[in-house]
N, CA, C and O atoms as CSV, one atom per row, in Angstrom:
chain,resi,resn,atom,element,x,y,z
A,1,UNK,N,N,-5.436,68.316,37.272
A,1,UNK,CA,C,-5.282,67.881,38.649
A,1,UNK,C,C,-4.667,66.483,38.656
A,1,UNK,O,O,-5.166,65.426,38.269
A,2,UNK,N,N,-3.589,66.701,39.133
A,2,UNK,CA,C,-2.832,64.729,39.495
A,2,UNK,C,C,-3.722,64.306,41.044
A,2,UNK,O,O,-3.871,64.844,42.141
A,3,UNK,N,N,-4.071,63.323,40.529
A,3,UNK,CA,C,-4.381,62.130,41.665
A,3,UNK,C,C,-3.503,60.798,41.873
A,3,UNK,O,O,-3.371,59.782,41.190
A,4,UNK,N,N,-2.985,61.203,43.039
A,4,UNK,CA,C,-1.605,60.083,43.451
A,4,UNK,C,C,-2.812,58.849,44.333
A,4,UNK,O,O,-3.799,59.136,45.009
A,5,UNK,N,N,-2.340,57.678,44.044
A,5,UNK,CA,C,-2.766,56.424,44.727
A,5,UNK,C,C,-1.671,55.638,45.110
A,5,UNK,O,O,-0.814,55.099,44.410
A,6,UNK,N,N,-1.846,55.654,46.484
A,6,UNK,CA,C,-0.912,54.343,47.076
A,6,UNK,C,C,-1.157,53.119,46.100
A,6,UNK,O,O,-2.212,52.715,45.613
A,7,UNK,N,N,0.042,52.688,45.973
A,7,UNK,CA,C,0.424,51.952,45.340
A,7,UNK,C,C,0.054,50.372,46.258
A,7,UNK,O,O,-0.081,49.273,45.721
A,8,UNK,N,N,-0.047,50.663,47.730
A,8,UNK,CA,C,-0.595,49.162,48.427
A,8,UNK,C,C,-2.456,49.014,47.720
A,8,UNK,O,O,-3.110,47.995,47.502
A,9,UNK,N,N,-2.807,50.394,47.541
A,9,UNK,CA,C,-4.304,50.253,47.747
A,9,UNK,C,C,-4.535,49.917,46.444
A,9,UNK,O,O,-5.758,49.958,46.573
A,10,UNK,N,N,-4.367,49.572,45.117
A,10,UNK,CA,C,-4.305,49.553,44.038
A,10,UNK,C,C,-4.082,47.918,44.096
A,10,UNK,O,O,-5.046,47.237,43.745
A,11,UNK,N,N,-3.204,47.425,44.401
A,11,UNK,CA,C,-2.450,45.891,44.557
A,11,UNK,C,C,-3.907,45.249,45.444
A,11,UNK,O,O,-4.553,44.259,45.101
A,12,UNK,N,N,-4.113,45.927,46.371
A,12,UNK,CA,C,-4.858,45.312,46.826
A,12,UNK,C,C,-5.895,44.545,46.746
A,12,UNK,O,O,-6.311,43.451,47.126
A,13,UNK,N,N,-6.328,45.895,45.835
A,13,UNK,CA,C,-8.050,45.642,44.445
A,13,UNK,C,C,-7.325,45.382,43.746
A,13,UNK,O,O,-8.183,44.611,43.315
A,14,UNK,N,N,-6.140,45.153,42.833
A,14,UNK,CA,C,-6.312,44.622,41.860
A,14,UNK,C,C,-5.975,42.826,42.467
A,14,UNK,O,O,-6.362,42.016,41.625
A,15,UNK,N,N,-5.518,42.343,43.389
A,15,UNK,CA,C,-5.528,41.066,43.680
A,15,UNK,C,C,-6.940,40.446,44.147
A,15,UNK,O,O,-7.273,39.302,43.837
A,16,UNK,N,N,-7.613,41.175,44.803
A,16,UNK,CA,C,-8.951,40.621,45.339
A,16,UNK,C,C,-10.042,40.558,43.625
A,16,UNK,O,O,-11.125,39.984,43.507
A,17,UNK,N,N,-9.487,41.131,42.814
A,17,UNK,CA,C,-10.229,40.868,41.578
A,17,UNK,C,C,-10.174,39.211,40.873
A,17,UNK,O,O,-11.020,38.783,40.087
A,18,UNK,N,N,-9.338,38.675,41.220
A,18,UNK,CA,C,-8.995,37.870,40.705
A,18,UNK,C,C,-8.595,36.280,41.865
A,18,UNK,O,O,-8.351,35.136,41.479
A,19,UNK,N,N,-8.662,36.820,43.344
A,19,UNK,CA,C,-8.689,35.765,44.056
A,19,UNK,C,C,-9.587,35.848,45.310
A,19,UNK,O,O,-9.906,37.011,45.557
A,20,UNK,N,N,-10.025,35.036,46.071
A,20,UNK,CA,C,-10.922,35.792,47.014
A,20,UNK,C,C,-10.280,35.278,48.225
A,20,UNK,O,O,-9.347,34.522,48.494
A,21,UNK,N,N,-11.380,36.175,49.022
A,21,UNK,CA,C,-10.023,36.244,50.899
A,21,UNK,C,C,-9.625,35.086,50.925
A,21,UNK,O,O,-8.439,35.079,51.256
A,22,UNK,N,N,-10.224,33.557,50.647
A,22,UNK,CA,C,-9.874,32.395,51.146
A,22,UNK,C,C,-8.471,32.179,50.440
A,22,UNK,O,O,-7.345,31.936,50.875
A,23,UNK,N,N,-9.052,32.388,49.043
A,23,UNK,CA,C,-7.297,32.037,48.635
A,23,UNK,C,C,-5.636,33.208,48.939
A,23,UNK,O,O,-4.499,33.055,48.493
A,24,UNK,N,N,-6.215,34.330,49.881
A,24,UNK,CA,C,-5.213,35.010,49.812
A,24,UNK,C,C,-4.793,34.894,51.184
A,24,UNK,O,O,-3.753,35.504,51.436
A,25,UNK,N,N,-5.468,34.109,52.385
A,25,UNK,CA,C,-5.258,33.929,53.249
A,25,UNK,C,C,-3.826,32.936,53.432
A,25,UNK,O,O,-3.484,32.014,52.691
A,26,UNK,N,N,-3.072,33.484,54.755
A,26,UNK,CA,C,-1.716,32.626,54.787
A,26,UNK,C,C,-2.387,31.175,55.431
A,26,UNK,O,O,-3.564,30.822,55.509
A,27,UNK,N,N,-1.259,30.570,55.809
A,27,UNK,CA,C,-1.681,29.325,56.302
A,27,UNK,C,C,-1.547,29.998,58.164
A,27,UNK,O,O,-0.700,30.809,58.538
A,28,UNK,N,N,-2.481,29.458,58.916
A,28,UNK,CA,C,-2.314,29.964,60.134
A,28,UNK,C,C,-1.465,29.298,61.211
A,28,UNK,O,O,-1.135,29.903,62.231
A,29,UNK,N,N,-0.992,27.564,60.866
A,29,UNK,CA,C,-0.210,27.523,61.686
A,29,UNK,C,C,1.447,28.032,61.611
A,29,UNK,O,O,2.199,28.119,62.582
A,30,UNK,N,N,1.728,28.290,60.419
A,30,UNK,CA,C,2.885,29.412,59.960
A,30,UNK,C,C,2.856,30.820,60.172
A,30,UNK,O,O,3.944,31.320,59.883
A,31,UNK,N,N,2.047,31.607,60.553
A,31,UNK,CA,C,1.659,33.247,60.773
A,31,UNK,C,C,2.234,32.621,62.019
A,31,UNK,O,O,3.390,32.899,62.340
A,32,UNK,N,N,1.293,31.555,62.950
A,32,UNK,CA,C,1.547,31.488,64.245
A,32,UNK,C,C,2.842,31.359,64.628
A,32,UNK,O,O,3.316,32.081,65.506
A,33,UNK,N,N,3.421,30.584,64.113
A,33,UNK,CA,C,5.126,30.390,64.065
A,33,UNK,C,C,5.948,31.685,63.543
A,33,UNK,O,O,7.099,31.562,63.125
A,34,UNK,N,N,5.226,33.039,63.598
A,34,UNK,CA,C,6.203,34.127,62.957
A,34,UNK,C,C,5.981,34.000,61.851
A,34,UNK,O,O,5.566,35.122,61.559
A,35,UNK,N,N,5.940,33.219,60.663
A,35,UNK,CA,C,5.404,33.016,59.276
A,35,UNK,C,C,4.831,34.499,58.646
A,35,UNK,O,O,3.781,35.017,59.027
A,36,UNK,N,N,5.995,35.242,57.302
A,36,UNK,CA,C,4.305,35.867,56.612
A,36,UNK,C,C,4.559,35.109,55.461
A,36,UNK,O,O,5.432,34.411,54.944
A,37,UNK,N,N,3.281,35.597,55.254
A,37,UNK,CA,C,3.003,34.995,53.486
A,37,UNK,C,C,3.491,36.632,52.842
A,37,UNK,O,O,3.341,37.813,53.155
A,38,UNK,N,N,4.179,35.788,51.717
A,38,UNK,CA,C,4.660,36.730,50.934
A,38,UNK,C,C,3.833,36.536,49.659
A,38,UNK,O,O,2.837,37.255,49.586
A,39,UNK,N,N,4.106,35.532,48.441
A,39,UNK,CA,C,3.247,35.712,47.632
A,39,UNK,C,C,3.870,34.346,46.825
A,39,UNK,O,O,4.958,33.839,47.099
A,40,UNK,N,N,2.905,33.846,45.735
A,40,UNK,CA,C,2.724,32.512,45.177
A,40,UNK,C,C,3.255,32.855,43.955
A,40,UNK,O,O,3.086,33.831,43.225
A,41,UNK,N,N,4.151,31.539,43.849
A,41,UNK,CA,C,5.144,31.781,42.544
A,41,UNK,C,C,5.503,30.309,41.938
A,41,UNK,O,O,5.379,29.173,42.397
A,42,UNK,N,N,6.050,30.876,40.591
A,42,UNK,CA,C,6.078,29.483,39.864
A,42,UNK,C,C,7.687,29.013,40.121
A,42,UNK,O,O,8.502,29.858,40.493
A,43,UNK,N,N,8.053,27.715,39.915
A,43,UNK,CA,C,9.263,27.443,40.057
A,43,UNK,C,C,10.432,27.918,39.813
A,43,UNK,O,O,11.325,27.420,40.499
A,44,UNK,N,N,10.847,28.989,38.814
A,44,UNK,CA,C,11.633,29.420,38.621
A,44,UNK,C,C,12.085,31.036,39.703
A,44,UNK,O,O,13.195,31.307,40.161
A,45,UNK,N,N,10.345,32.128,39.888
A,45,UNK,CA,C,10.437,32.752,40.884
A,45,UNK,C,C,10.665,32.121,41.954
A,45,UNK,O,O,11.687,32.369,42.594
A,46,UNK,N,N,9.821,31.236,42.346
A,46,UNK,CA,C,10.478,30.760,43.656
A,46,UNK,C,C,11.852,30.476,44.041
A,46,UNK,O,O,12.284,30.817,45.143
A,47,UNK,N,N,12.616,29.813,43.103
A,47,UNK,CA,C,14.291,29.782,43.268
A,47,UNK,C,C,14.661,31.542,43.517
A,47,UNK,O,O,15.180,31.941,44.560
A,48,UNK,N,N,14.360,32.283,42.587
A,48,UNK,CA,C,14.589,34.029,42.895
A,48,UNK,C,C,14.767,34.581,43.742
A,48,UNK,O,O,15.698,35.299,44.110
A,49,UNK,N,N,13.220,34.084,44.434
A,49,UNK,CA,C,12.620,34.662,45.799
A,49,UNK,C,C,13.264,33.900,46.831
A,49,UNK,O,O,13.076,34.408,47.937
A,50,UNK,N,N,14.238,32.435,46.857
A,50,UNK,CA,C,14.457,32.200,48.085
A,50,UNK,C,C,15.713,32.904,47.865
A,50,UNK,O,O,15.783,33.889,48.600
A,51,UNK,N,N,16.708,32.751,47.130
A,51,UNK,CA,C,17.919,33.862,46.884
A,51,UNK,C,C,17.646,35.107,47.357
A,51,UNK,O,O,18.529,35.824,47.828
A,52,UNK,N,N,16.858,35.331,47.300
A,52,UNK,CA,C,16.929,37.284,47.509
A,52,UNK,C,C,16.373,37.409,48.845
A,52,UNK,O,O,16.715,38.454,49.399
A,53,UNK,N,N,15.709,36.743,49.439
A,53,UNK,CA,C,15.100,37.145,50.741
A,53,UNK,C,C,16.563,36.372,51.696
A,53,UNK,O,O,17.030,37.082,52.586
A,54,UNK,N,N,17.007,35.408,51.541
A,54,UNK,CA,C,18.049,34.855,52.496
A,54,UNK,C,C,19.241,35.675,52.272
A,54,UNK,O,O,19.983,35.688,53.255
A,55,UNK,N,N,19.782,36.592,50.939
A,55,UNK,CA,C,20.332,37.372,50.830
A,55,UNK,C,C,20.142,39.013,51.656
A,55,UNK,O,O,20.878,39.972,51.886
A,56,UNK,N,N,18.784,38.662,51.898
A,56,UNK,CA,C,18.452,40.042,53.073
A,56,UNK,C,C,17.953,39.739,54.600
A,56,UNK,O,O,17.259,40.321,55.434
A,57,UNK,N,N,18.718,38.451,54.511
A,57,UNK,CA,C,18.973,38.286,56.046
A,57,UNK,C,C,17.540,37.244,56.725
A,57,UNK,O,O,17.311,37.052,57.920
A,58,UNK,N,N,16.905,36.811,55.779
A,58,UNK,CA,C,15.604,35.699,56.245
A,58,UNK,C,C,15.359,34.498,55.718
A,58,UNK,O,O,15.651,34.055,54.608
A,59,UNK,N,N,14.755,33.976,56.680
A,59,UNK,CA,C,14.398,32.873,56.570
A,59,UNK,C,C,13.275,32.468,55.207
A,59,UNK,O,O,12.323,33.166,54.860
A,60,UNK,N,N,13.610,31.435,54.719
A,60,UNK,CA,C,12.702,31.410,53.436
A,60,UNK,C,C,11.810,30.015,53.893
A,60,UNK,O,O,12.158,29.387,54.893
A,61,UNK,N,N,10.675,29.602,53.104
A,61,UNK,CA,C,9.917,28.594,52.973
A,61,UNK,C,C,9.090,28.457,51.780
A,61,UNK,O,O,8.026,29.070,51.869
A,62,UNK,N,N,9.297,27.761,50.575
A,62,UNK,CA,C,8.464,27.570,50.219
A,62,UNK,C,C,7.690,26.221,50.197
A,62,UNK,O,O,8.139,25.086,50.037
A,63,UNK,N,N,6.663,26.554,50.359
A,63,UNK,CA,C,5.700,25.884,50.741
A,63,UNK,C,C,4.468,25.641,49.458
A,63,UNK,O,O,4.009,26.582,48.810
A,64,UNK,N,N,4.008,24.001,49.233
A,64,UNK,CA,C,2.821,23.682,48.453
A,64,UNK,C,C,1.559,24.748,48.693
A,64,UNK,O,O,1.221,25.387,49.690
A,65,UNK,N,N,0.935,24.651,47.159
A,65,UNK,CA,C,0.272,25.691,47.299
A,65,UNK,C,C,-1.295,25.152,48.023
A,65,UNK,O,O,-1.838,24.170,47.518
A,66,UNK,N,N,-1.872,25.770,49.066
A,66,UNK,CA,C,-3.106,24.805,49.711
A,66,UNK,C,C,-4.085,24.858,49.289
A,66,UNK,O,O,-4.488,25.931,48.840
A,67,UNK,N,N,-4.972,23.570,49.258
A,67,UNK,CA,C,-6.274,23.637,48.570
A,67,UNK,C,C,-6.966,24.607,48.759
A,67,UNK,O,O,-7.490,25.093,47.757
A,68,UNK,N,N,-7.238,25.270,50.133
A,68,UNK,CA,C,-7.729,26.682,49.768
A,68,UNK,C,C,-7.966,27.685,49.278
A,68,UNK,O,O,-8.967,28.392,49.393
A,69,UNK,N,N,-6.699,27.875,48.463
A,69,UNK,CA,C,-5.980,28.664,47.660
A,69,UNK,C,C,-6.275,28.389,46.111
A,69,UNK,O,O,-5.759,29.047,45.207
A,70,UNK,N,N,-6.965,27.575,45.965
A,70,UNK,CA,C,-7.062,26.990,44.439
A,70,UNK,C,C,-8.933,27.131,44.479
A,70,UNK,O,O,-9.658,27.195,45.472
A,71,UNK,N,N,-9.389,27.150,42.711
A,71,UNK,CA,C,-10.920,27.048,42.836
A,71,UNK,C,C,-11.306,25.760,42.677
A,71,UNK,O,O,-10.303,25.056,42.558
A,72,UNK,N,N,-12.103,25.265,42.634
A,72,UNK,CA,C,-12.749,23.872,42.563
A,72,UNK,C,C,-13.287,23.663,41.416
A,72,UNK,O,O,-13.917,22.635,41.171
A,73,UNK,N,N,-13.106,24.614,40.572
A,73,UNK,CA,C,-13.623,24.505,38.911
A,73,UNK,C,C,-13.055,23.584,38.163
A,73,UNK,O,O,-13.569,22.774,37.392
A,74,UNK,N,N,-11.737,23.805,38.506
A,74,UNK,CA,C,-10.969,23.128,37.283
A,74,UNK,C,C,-9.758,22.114,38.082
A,74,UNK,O,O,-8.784,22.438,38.763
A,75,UNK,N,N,-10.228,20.912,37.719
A,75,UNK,CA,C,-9.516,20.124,38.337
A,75,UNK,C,C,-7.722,19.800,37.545
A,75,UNK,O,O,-6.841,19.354,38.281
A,76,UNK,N,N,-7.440,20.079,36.129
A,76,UNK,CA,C,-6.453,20.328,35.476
A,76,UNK,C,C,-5.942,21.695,36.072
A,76,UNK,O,O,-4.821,21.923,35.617
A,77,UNK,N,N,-6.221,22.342,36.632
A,77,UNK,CA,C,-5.641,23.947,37.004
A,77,UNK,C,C,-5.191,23.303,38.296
A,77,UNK,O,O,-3.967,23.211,38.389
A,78,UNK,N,N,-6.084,22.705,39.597
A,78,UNK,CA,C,-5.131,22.407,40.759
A,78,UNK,C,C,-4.234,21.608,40.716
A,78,UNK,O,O,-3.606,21.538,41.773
A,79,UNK,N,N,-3.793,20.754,39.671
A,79,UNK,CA,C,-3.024,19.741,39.534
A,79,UNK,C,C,-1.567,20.366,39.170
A,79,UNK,O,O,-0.550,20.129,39.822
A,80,UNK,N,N,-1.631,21.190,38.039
A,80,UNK,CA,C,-0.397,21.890,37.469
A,80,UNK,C,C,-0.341,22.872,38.614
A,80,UNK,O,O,0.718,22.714,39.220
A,81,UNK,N,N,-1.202,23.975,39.217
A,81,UNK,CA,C,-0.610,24.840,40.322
A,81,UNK,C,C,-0.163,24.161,41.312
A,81,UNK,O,O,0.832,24.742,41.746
A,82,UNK,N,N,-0.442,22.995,42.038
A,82,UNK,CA,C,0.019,22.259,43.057
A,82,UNK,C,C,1.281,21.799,42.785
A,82,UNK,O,O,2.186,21.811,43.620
A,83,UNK,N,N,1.442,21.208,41.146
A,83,UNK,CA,C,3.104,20.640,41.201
A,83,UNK,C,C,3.832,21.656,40.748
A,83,UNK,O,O,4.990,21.588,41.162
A,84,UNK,N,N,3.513,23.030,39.717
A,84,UNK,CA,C,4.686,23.689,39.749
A,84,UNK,C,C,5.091,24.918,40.424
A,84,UNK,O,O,6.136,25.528,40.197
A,85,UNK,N,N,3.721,25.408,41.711
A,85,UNK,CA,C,3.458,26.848,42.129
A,85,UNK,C,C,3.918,26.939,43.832
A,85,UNK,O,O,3.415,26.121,44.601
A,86,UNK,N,N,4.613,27.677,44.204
A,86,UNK,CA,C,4.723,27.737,45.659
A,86,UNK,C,C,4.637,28.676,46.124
A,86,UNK,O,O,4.683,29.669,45.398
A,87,UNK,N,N,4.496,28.810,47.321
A,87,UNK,CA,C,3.859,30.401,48.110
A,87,UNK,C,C,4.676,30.473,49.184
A,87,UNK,O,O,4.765,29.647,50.092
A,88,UNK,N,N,5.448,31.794,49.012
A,88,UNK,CA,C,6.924,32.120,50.133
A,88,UNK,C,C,6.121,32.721,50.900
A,88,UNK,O,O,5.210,33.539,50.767
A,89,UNK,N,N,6.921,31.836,52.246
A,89,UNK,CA,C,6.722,32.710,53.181
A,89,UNK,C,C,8.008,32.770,54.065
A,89,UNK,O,O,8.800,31.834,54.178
A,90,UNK,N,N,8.167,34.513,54.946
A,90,UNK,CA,C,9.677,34.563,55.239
A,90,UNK,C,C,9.172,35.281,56.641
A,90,UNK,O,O,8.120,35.825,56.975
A,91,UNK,N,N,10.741,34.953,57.457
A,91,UNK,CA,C,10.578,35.588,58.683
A,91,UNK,C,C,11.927,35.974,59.135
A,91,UNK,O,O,12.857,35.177,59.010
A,92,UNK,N,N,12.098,37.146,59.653
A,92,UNK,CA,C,13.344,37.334,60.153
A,92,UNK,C,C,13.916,36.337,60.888
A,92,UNK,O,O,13.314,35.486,61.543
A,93,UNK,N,N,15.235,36.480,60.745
A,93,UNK,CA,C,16.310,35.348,60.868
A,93,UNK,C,C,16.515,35.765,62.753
A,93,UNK,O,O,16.539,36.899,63.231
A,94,UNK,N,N,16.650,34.303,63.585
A,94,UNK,CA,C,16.950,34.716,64.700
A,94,UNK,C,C,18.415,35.069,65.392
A,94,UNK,O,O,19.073,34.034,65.500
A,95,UNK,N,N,18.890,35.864,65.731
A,95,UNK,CA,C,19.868,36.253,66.055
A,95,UNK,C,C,20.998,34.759,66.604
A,95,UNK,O,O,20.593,34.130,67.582
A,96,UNK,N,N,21.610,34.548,66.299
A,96,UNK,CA,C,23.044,33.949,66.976
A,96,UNK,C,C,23.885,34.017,67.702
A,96,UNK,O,O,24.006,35.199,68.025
A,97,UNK,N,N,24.742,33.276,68.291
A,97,UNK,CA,C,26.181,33.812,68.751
A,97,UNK,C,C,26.888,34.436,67.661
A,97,UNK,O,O,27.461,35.521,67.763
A,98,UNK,N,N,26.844,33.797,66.708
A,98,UNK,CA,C,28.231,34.034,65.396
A,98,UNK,C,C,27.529,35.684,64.384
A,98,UNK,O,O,28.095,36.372,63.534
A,99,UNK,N,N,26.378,35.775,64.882
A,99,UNK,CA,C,25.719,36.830,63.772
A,99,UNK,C,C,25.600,37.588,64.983
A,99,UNK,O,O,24.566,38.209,64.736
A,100,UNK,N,N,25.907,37.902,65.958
A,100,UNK,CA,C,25.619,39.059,67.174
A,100,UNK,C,C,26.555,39.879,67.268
A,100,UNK,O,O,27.538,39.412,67.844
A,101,UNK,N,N,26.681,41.305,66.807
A,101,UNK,CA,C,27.709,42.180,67.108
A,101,UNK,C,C,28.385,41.971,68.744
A,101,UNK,O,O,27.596,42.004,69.688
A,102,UNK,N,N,29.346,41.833,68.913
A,102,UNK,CA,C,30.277,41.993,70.029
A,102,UNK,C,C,31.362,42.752,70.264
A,102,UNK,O,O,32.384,42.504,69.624
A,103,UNK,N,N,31.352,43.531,70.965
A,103,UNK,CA,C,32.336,44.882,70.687
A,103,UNK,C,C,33.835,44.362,71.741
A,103,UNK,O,O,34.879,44.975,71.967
A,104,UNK,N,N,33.279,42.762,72.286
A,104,UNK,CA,C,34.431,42.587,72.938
A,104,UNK,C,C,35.194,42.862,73.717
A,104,UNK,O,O,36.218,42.192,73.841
């Protein structure tokens, strides 16, 4: 017998294993602004991730990673994730004059 699993529901548990709601939470005055959180990356993804999402038509941000988001254990761990880790977040791009089909 095959047993198929969504592939969201799997990601899901396997991220909450390892971070808890606080740190997976976006920042809320960015959701509020249209903002999603996409996901936390080191400097080199992050250059990737702003290429490829503005290449599909959005807005990029990366953004410092927030104390929330970090544990309070290890004070050498928030120091290096804070200076080399950022957390994209993207939103569709708002329409223009120059980007608006016009059939003229």
């Amino acid at each position: 017998m095959t047993r198929i699993v969504k592939i969201e529901n799997h990601l899901s548990r396997s991220a909450r294993r390892f971070f808890s709601d606080a740190q997976l939470e976006p920042d809320p005055e960015l959701t509020g602004a249209g903002w999603e959180r996409r996901f936390t990356a080191d400097e080199q993804r992050t250059k990737e991730a702003i290429e490829l999402y503005t290449q599909l038509g959005f807005e990029v941000r990366a953004e410092p990673v927030r104390a929330e988001e970090l544990d309070d254990d290890c004070q050498d761990c928030r120091s290096v994730v804070s200076s080399h880790f950022r957390t994209i977040y993207t939103r569709k791009r708002k329409p223009t004059a120059i980007n608006r089909f016009d059939p003229g």
